[in-house]
C-alpha positions, 0 to 999 in steps of 0.5 A: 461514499455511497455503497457501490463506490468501492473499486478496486486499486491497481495494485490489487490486480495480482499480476507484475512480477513475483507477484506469488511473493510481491503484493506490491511496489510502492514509490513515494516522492516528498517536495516543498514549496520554496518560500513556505514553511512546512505544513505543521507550522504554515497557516491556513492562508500558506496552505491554500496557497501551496493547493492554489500552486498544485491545482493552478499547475495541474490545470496548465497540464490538463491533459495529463491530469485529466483522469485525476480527481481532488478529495478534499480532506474537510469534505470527507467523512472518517469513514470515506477517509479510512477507506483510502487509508486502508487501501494504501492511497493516503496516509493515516496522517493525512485522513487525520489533517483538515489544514488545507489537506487534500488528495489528487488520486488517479482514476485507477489510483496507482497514482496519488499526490497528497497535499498538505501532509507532512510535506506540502506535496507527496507523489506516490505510485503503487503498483502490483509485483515487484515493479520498484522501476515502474512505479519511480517512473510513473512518480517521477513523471508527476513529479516533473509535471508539477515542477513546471509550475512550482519552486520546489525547496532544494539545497544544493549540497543537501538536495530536496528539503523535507519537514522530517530530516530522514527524508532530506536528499532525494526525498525518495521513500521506495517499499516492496509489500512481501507475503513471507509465510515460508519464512516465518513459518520455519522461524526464518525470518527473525534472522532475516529480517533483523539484518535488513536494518544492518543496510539501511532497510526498515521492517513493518507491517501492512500499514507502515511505521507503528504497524505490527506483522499480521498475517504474514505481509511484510513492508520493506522500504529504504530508510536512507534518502540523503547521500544516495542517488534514486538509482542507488536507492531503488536498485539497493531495494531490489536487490534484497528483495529479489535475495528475500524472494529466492530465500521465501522460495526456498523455504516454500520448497522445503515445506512442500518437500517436507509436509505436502499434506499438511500444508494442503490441509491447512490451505483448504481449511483456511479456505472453508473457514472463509466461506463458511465462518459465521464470525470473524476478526480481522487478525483470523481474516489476515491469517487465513488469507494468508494460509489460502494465498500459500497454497494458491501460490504452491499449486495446492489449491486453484479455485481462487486468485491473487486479484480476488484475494488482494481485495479482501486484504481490503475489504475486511478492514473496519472503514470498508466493511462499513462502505460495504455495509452502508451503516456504521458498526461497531466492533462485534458488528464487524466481525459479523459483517466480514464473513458475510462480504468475503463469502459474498466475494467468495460465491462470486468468483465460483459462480464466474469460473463455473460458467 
């Protein structure tokens, strides 16, 4: 990837609803070929085969999958792959898979089919707010194009097969990405969020399983695929979210009622420490994104937006910071290199509301 080709995702717009509490909505859908073992105990000649499938059925489909590009995982580099992992377009799993390994991204990149993962076929869409409805839409549509040429592995009492057992049923894995600072500020959301998992939801952090909580984003998703319809799943998911947004909403209120100035004054020196910090890990990045979202989102600070502040969610991780760049670095070149880009971005987005 060379240095300018960083573009923004869909869903780091900031717009769609409740997009002051939903960074996002995610949908993911897994499919097997019938007749081909999973892609950790297929051979090479099986994996081509299941690309051989894909890319025959999306060329008979051309002009729905015309504004889509493949990116194979052999001919990309670490860097060029982490860059889609950091934006949520593949999964860690698949940036470390060379077996036939591959990605369909959209041009906007709301939509991604990843090839030869853990699955032979994962449909995702991710889009910006709380658009749970939206995104099944847009996996679903693929989902039926692809299946106009390929059998997919289906059972008629246990539904869609998939290589991990949790995923048997629908195959459907739906997340909403939540900014709770209200909550965990006010030492709420331990108790919140341990009852989620009491109704069949899991708790991570911002990049998935085996991710910690940083920054104050949160990742909600549906833990229960078999037994459920993708109407049940998807309306079981939106239902809590809407009950975590009224409760984020509330302790928000309680903090603007209870320490205005306070949260004013930590908004705004997040704000500083972002234009002016001269060195800076990526967990102090998080943070202080978080702290000026806040007061974004309270009516405490106004010259910045959700869009600008969605891309350096992105930008001051490790593989995009070297994109940006155009070098590798090491750790402590990183943290000298990311207040450089979001200052860049910072001065950017002044100098474009000023004129």
């Amino acid at each position: 990837m060379k240095q300018d080709a960083f573009v923004l995702s869909r869903w780091m717009e900031g717009t769609g609803p409740e997009a002051d509490t939903v960074i996002s909505s995610r949908v993911r859908i897994a499919r097997n070929i019938e007749g081909i073992p999973f892609p950790y105990l297929a051979s090479d000649e099986q994996t081509a085969a299941v690309l051989a499938q894909v890319s025959q059925t999306a060329a008979a489909q051309k002009e729905a999958f015309d504004d889509f590009v493949y990116h194979r995982m052999a001919d990309l580099s670490h860097q060029a792959k982490q860059v889609l992992v950091e934006k949520h377009l593949i999964s860690p799993f698949l940036a470390k898979e060379s077996h036939n390994g591959g990605v369909l991204l959209r041009r906007d990149e709301a939509v991604s089919i990843l090839i030869n993962e853990e699955d032979h076929l994962r449909i995702q869409a991710i889009l910006p707010g709380l658009q749970l409805e939206e995104a099944w839409q847009e996996a679903n549509r693929y989902d039926d194009l692809l299946e106009t040429g390929i059998n997919y592995a289906f059972d008629e009492r246990y539904g869609y097969l998939t290589a991990c057992p949790t995923n048997v049923g629908t195959g459907l894995r739906a997340s909403v990405m939540l900014h709770l600072p209200a909550l965990i500020m006010t030492k709420q959301v331990n108790r919140l969020l341990g009852a989620l998992s009491q109704v069949g939801l899991a708790v991570r952090g911002l990049y998935g399983e085996g991710t910690e909580i940083i920054g104050n984003l949160v990742q909600v998703s549906n833990q229960i695929t078999l037994g459920l319809t993708e109407e049940e799943i998807l309306r079981n998911l939106y239902g809590v979210t809407r009950q975590i947004i009224e409760q984020e909403q509330q302790a928000r209120q309680a903090l603007l009622n209870d320490s205005r100035q306070r949260i004013t004054d930590r908004s705004w020196r997040a704000l500083g420490l972002l234009h002016y910090a001269r060195i800076m890990s990526s967990q102090e990045a998080m943070q202080l994104l978080s702290d000026v979202r806040l007061g974004y989102d309270l009516g405490l600070i106004d010259n910045i937006d959700r869009k600008l502040l969605n891309e350096l969610l992105v930008i001051i991780r490790p593989a995009t910071l070297q994109l940006l760049a155009g070098k590798e670095l090491g750790a402590e070149d990183r943290d000298l290199e990311r207040p450089l880009q979001i200052k860049k971005r910072l001065n950017r987005y002044v100098d474009k509301t000023e004129s």
